[in-house]
N, C-alpha and C positions, 0 to 999 in steps of 0.2 A: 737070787733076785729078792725072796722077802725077807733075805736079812738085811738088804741094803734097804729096804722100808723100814725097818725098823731101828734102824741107823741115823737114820736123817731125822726123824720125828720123835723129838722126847716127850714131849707133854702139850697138852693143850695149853692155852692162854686165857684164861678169862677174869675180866675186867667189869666195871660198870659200862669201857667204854666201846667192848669188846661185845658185850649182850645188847648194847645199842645197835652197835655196828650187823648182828645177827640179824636183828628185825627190820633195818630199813634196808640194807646196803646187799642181803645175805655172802656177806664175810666172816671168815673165822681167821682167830691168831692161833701159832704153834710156836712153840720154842723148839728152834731147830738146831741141829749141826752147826758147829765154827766155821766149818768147810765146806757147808752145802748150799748148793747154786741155787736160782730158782726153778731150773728146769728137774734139776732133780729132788725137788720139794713138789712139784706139780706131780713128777710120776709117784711119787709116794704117797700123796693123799687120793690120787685116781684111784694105785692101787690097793690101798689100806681101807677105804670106804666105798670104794665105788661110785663114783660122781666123777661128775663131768667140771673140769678146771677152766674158767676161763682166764681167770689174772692173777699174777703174784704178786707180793713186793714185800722185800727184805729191809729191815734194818738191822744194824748191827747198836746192841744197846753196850753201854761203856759200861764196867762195875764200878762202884762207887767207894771209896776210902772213908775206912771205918775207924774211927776210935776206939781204943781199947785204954786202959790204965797204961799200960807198958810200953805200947806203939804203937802204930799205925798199921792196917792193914788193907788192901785193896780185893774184896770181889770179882769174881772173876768175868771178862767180857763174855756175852754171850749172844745171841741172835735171833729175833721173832721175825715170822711168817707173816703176811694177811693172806688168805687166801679166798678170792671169788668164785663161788660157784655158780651152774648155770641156772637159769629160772626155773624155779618147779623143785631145786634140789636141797637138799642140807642135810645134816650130819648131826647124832647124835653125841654131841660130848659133855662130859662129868667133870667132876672139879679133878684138880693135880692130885 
């Protein structure tokens, strides 16, 4: 079971808009899993931190194509989290 928490959650996310997002909304971003739902993003920051989840919501971010001198290369697609917690709660997170 906690290696499937530590599967799904690679890194925290943090942004300008993401430390906004902390102080009024208490939401955090996670870069997660290709393959990971929201249900199984909720039980892994329940049980990775201990807080109580109320909402999730997934986007899938595209990688972007890069120049190089020789060719082109494309980034790989990946996925962030927002995740809401309940009043009263939050989570201490550090840079990547």
């Amino acid at each position: 079971m906690k290696a499937e928490l530590y599967s799904v959650i690679k890194s925290p996310y943090l942004t300008e808009k993401v430390s906004s997002l902390m102080g009024e909304a208490n939401q955090y971003a996670f870069k997660v899993d290709v393959n990971a739902t929201k249900l199984q993003v909720k039980k892994a920051v329940e049980g990775y931190f201990s807080v109580d989840v109320e909402n999730v919501n997934v986007v899938k971010v595209k990688g972007k194509n890069k120049r190089s001198r020789y060719r082109i290369k494309k980034r790989p697609d990946w996925k962030k989290a927002y995740v809401r917690l309940a009043e009263g709660q939050s989570i201490e997170v550090g840079t990547e």
